[in-house]
PDB file of N, CA, C and O in Angstrom, chain B, residues numbered from 101:
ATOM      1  N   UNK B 101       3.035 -16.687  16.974  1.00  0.00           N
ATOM      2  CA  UNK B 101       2.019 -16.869  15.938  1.00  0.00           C
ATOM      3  C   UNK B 101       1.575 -15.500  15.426  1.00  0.00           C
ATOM      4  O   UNK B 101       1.430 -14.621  16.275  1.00  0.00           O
ATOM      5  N   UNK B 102       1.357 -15.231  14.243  1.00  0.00           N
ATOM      6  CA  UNK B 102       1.037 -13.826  13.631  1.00  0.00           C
ATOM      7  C   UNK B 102      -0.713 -14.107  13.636  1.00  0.00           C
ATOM      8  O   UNK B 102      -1.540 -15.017  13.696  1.00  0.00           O
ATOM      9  N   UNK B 103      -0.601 -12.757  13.536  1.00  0.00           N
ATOM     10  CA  UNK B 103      -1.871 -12.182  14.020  1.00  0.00           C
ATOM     11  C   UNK B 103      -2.945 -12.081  12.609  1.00  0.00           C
ATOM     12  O   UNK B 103      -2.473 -11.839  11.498  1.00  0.00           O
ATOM     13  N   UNK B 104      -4.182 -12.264  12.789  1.00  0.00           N
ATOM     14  CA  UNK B 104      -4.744 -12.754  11.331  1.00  0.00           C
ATOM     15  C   UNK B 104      -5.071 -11.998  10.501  1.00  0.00           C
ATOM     16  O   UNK B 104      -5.847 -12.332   9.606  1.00  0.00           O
ATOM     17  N   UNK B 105      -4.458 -10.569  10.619  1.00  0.00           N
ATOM     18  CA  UNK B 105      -4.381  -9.772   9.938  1.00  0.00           C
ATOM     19  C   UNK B 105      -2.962  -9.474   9.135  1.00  0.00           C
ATOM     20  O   UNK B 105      -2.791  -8.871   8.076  1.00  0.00           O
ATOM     21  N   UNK B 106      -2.146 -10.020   9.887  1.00  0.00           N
ATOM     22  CA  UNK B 106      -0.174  -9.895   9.367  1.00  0.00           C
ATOM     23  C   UNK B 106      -0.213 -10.370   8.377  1.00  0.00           C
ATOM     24  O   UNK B 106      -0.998 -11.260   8.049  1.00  0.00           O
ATOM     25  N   UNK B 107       1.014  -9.640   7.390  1.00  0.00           N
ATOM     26  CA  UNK B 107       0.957 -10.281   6.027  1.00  0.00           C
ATOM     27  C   UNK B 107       1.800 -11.542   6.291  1.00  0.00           C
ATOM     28  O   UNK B 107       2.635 -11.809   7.155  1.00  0.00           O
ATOM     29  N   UNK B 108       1.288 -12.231   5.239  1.00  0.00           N
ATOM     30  CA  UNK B 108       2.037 -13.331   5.417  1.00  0.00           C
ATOM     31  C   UNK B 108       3.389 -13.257   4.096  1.00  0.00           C
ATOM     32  O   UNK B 108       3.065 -12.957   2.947  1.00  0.00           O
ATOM     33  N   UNK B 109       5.091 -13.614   4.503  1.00  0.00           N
ATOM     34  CA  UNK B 109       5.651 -13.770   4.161  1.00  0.00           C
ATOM     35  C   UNK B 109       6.169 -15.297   2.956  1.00  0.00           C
ATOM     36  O   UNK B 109       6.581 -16.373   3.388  1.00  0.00           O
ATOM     37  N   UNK B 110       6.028 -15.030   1.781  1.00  0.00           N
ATOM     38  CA  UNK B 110       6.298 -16.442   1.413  1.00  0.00           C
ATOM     39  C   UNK B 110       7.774 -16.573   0.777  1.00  0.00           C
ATOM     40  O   UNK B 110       8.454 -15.559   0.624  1.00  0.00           O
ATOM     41  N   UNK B 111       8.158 -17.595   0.484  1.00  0.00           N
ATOM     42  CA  UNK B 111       9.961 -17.475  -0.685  1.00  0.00           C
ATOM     43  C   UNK B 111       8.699 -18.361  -2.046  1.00  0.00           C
ATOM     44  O   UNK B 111       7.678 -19.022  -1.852  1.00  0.00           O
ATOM     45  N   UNK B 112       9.280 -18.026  -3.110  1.00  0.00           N
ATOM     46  CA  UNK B 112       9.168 -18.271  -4.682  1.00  0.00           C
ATOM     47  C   UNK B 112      10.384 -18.697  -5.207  1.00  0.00           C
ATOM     48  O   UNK B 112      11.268 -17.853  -5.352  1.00  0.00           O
ATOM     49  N   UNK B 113      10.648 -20.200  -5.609  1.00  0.00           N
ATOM     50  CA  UNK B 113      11.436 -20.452  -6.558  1.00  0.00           C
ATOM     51  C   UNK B 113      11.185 -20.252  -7.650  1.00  0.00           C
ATOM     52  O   UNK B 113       9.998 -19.929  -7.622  1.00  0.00           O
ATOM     53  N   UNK B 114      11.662 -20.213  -9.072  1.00  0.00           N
ATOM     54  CA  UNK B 114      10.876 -19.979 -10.191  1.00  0.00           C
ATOM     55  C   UNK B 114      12.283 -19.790 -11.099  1.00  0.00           C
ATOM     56  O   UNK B 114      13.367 -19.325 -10.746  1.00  0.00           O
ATOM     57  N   UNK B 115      11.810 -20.384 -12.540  1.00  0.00           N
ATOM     58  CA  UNK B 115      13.181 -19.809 -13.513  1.00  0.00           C
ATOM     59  C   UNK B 115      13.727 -19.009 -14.050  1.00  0.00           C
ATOM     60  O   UNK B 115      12.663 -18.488 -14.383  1.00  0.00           O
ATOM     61  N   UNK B 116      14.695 -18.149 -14.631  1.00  0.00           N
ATOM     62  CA  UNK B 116      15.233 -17.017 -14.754  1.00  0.00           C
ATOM     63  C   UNK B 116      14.131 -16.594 -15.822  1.00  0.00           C
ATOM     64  O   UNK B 116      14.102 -15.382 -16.036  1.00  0.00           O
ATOM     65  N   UNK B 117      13.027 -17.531 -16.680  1.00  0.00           N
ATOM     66  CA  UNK B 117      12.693 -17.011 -17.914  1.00  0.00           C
ATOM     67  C   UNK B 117      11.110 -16.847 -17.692  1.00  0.00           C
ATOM     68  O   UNK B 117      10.307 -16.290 -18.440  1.00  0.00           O
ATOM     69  N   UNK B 118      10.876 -17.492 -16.443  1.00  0.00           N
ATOM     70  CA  UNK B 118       9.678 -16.811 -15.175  1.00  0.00           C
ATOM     71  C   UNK B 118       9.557 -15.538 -14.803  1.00  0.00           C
ATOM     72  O   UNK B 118       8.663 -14.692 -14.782  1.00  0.00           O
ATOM     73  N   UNK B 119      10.891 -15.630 -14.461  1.00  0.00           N
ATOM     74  CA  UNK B 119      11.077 -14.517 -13.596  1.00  0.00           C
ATOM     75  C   UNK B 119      11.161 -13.238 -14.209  1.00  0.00           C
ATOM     76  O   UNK B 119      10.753 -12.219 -13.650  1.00  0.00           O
ATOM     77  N   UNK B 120      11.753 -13.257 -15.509  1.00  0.00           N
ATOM     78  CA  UNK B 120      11.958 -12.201 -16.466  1.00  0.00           C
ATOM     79  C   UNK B 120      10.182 -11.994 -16.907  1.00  0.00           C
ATOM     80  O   UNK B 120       9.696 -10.863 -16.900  1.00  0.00           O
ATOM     81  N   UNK B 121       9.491 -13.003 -17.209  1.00  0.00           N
ATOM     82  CA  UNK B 121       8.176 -12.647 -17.999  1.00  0.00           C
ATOM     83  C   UNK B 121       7.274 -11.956 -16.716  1.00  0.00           C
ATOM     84  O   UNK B 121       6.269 -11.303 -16.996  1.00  0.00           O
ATOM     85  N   UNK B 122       7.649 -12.121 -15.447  1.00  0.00           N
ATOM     86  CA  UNK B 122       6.871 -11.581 -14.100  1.00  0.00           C
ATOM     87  C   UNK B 122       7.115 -10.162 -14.158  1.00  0.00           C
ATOM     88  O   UNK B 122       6.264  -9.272 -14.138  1.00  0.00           O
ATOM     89  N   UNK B 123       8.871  -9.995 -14.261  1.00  0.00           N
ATOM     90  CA  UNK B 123       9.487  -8.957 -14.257  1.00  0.00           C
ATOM     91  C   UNK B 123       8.727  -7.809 -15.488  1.00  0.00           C
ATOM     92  O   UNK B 123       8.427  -6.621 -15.368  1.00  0.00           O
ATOM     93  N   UNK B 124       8.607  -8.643 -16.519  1.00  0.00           N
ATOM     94  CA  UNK B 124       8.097  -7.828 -17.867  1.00  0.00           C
ATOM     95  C   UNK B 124       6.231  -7.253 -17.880  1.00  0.00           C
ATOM     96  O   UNK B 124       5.691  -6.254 -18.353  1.00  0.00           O
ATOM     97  N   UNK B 125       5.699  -8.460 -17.111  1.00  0.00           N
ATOM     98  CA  UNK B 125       4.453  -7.798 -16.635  1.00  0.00           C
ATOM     99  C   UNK B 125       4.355  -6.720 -15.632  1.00  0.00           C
ATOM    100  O   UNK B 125       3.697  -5.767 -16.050  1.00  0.00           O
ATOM    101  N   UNK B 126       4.829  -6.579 -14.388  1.00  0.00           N
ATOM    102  CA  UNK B 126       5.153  -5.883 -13.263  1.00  0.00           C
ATOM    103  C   UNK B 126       5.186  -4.085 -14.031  1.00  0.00           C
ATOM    104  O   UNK B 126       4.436  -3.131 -13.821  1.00  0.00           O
ATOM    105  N   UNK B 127       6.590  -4.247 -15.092  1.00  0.00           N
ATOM    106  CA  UNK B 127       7.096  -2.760 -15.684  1.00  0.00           C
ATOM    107  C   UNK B 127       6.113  -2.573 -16.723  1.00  0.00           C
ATOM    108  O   UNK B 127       6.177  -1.499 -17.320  1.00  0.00           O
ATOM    109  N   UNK B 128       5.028  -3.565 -17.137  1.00  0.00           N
ATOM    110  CA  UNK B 128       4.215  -3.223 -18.362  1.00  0.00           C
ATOM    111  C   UNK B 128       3.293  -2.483 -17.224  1.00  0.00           C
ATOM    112  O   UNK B 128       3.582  -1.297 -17.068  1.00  0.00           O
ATOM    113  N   UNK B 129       2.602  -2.813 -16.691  1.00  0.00           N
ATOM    114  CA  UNK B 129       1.681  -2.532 -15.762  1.00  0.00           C
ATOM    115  C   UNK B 129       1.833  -1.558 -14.568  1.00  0.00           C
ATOM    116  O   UNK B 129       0.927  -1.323 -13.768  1.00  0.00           O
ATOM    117  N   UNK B 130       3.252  -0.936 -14.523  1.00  0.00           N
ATOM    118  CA  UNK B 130       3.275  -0.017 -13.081  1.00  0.00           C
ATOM    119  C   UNK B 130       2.898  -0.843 -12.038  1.00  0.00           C
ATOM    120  O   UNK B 130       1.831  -0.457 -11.562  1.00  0.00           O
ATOM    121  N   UNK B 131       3.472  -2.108 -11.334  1.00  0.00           N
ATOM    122  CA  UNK B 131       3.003  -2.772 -10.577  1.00  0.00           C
ATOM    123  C   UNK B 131       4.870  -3.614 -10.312  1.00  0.00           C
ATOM    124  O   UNK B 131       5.891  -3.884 -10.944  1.00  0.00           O
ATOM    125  N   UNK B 132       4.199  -3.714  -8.762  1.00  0.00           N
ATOM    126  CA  UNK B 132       5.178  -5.101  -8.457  1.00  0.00           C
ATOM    127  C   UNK B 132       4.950  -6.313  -8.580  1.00  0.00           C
ATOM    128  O   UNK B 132       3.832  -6.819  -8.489  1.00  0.00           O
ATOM    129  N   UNK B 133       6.240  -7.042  -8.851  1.00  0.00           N
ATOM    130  CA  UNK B 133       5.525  -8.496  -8.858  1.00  0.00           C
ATOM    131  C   UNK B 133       4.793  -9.165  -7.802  1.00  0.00           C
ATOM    132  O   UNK B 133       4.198 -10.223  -8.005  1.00  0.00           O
ATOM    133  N   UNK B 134       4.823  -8.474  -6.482  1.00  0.00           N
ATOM    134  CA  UNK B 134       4.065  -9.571  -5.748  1.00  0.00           C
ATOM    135  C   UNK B 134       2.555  -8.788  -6.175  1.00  0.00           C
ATOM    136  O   UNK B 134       1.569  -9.356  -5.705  1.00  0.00           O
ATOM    137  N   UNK B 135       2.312  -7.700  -6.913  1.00  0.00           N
ATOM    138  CA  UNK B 135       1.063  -7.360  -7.230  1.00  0.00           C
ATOM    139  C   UNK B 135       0.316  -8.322  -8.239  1.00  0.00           C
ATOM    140  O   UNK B 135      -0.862  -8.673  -8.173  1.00  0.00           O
ATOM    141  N   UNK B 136       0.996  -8.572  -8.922  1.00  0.00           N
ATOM    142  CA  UNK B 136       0.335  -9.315 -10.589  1.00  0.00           C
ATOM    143  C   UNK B 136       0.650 -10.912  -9.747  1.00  0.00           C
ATOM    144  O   UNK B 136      -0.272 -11.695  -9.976  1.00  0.00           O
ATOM    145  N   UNK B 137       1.461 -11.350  -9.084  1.00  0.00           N
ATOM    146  CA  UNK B 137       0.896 -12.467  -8.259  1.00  0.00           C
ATOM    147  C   UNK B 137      -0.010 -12.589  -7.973  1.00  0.00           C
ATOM    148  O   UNK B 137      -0.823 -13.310  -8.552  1.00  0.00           O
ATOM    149  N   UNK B 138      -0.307 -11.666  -6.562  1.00  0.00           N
ATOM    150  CA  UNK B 138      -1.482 -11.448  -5.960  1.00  0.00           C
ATOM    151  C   UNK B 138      -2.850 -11.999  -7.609  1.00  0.00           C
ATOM    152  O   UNK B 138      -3.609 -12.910  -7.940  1.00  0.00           O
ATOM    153  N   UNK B 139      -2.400 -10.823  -8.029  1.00  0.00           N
ATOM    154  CA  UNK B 139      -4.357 -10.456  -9.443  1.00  0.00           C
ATOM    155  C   UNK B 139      -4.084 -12.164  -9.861  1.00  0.00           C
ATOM    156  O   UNK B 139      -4.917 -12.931  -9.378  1.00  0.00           O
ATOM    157  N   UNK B 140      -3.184 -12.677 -10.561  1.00  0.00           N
ATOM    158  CA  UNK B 140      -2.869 -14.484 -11.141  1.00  0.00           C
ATOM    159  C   UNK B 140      -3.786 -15.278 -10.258  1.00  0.00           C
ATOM    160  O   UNK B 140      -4.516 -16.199 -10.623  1.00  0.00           O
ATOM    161  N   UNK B 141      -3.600 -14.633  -8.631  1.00  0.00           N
ATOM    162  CA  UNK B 141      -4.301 -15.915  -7.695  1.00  0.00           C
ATOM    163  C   UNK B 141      -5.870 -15.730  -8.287  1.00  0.00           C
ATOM    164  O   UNK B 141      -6.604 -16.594  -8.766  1.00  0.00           O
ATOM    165  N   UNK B 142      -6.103 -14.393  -8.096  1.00  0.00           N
ATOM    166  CA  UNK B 142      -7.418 -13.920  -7.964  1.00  0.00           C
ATOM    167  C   UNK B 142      -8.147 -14.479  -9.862  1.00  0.00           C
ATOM    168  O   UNK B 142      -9.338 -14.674 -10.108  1.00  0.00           O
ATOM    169  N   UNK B 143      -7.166 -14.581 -10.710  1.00  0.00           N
ATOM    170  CA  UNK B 143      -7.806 -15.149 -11.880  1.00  0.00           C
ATOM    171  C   UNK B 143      -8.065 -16.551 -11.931  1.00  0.00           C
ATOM    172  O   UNK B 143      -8.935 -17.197 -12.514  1.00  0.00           O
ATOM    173  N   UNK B 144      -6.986 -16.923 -11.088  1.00  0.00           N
ATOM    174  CA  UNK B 144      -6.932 -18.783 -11.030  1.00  0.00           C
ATOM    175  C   UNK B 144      -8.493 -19.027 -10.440  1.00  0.00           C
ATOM    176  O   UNK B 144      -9.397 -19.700 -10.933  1.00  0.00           O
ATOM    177  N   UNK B 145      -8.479 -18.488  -9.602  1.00  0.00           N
ATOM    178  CA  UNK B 145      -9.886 -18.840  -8.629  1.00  0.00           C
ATOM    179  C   UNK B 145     -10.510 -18.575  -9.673  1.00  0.00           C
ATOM    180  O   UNK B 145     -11.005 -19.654  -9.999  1.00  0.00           O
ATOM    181  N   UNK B 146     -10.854 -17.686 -10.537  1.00  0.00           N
ATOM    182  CA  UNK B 146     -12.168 -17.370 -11.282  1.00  0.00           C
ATOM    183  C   UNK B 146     -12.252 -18.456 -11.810  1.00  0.00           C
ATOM    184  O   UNK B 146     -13.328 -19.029 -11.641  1.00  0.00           O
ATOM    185  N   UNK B 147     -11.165 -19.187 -12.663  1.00  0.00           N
ATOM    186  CA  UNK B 147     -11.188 -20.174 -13.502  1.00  0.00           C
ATOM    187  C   UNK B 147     -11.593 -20.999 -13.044  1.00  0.00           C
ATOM    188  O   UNK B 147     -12.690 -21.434 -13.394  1.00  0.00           O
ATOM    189  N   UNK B 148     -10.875 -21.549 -12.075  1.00  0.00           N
ATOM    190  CA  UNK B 148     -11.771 -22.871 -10.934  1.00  0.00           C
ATOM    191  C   UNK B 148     -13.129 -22.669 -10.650  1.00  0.00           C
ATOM    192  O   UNK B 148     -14.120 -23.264 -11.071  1.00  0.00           O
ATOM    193  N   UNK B 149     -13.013 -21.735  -9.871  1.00  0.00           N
ATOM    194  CA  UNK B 149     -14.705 -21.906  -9.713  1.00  0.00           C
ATOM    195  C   UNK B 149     -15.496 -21.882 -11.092  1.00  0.00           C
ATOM    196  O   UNK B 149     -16.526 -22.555 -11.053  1.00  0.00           O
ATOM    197  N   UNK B 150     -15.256 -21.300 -12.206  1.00  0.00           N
ATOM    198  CA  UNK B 150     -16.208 -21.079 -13.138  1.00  0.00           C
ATOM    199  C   UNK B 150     -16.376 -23.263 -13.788  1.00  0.00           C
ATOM    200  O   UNK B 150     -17.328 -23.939 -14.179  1.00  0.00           O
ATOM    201  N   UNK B 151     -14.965 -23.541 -13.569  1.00  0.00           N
ATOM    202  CA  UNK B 151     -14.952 -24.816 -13.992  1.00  0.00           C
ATOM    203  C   UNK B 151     -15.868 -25.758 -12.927  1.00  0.00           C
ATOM    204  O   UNK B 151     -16.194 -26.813 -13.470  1.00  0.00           O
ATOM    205  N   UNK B 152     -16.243 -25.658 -11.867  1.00  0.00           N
ATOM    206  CA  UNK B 152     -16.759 -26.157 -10.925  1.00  0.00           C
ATOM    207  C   UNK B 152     -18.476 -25.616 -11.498  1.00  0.00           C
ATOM    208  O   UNK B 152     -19.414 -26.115 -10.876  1.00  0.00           O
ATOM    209  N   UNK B 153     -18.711 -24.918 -12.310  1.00  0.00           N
ATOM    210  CA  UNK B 153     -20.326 -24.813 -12.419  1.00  0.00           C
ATOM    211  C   UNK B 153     -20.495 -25.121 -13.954  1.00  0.00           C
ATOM    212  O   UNK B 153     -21.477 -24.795 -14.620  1.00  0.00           O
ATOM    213  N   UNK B 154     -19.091 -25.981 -14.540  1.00  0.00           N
ATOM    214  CA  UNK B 154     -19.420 -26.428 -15.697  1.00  0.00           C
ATOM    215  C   UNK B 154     -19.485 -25.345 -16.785  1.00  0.00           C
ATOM    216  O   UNK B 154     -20.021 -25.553 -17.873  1.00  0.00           O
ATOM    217  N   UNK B 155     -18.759 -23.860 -16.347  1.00  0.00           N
ATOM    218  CA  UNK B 155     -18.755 -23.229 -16.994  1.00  0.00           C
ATOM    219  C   UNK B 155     -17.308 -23.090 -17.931  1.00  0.00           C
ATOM    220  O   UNK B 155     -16.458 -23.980 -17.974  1.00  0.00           O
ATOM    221  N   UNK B 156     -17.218 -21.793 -18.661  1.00  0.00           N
ATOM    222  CA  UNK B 156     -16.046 -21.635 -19.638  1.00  0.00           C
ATOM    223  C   UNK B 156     -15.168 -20.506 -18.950  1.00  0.00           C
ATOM    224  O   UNK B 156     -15.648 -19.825 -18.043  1.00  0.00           O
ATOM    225  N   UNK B 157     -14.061 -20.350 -19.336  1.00  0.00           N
ATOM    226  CA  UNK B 157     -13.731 -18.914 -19.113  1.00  0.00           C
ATOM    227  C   UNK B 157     -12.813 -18.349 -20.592  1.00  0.00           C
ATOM    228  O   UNK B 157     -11.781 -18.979 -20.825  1.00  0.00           O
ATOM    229  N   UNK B 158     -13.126 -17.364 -21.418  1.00  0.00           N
ATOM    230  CA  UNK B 158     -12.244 -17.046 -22.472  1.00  0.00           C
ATOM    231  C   UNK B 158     -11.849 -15.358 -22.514  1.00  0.00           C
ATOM    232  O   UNK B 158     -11.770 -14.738 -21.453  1.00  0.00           O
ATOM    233  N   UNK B 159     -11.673 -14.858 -23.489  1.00  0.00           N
ATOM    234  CA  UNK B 159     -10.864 -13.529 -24.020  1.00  0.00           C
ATOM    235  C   UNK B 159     -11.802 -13.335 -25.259  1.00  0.00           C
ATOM    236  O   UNK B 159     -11.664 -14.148 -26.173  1.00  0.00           O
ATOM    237  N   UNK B 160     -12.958 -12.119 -25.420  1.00  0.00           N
ATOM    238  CA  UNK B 160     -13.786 -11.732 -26.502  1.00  0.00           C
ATOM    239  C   UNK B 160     -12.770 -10.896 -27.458  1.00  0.00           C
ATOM    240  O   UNK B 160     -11.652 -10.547 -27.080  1.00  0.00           O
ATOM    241  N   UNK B 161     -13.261 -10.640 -28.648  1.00  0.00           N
ATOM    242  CA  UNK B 161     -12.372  -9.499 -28.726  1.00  0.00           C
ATOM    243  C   UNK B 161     -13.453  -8.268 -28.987  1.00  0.00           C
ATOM    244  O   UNK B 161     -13.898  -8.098 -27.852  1.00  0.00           O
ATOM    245  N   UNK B 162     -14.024  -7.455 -29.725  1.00  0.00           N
ATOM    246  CA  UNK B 162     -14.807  -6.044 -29.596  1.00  0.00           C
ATOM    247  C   UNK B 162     -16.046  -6.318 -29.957  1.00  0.00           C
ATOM    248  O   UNK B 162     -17.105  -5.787 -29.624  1.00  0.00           O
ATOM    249  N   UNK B 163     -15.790  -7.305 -30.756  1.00  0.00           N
ATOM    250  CA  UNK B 163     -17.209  -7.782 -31.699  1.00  0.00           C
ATOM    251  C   UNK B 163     -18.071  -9.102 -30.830  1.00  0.00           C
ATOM    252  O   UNK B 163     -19.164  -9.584 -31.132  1.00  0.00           O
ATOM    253  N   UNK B 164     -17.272  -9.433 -29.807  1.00  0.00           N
ATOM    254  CA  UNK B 164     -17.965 -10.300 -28.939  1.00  0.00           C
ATOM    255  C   UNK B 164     -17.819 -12.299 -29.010  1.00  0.00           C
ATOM    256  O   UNK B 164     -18.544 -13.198 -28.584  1.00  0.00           O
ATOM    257  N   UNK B 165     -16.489 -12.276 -29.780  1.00  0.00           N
ATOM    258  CA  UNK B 165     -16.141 -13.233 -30.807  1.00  0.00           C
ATOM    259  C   UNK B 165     -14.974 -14.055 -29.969  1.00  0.00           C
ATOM    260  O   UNK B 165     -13.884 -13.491 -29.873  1.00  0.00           O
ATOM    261  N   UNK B 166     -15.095 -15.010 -29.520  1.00  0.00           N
ATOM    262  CA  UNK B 166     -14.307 -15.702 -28.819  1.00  0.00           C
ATOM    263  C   UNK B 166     -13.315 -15.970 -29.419  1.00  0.00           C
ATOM    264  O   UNK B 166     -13.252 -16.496 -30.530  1.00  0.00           O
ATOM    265  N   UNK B 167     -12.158 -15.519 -28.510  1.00  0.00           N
ATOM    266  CA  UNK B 167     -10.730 -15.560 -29.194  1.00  0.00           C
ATOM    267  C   UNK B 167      -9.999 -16.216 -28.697  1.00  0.00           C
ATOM    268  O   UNK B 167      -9.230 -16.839 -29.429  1.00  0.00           O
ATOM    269  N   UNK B 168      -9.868 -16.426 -26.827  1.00  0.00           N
ATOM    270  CA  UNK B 168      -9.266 -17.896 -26.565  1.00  0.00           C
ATOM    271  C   UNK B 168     -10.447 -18.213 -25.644  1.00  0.00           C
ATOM    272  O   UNK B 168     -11.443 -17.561 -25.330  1.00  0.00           O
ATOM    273  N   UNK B 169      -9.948 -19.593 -25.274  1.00  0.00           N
ATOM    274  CA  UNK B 169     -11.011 -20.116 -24.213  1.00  0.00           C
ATOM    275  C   UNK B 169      -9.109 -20.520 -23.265  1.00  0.00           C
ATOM    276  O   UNK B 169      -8.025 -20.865 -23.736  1.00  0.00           O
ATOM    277  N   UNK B 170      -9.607 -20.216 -21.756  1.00  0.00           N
ATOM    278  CA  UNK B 170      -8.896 -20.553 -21.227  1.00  0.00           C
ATOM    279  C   UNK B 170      -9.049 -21.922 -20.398  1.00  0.00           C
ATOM    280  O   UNK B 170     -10.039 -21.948 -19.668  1.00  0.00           O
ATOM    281  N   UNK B 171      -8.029 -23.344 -20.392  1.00  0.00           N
ATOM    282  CA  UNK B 171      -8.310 -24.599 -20.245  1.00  0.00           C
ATOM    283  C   UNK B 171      -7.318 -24.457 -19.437  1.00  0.00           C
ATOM    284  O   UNK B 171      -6.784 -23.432 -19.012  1.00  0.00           O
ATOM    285  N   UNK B 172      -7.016 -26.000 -19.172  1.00  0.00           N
ATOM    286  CA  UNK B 172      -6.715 -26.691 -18.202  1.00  0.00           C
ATOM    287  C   UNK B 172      -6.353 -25.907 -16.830  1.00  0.00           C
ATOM    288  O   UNK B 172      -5.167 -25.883 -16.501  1.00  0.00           O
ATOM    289  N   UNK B 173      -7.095 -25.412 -16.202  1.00  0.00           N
ATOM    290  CA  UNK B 173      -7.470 -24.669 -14.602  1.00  0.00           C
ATOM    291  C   UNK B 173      -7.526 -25.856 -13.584  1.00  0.00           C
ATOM    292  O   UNK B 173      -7.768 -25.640 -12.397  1.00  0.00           O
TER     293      UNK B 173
END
């Protein structure tokens, strides 16, 4: 049994046109893909929980002007 600090190992199936848009974030960003995985989990949760207090979650743009709203979480 690993210790509760060990990383945990997972496998990812996913499609070549997944995998390329993971691939394309990773080299946009100076990051690996299990990095921008990792940050995806950490946005999903925001979304959920924000949906759990009946709240919204979107993308402003400078002027403070809602540009998307992000749904189905």
């Amino acid at each position: 049994m690993a210790a509760d600090n060990e990383p945990i190992r997972l496998t990812l199936t996913m499609s070549p046109a997944l995998n390329a848009k993971l691939e394309q974030l990773a080299t946009a960003n100076c990051a690996t893909k299990a990095e921008i995985l990792r940050k995806a989990i950490v946005l999903y949760e925001l979304a959920y929980r924000a949906g759990l207090k009946d709240q919204r979650l979107g993308v402003f743009d400078k002027d403070e002007c809602l540009v998307t709203e992000i749904v189905g979480v």
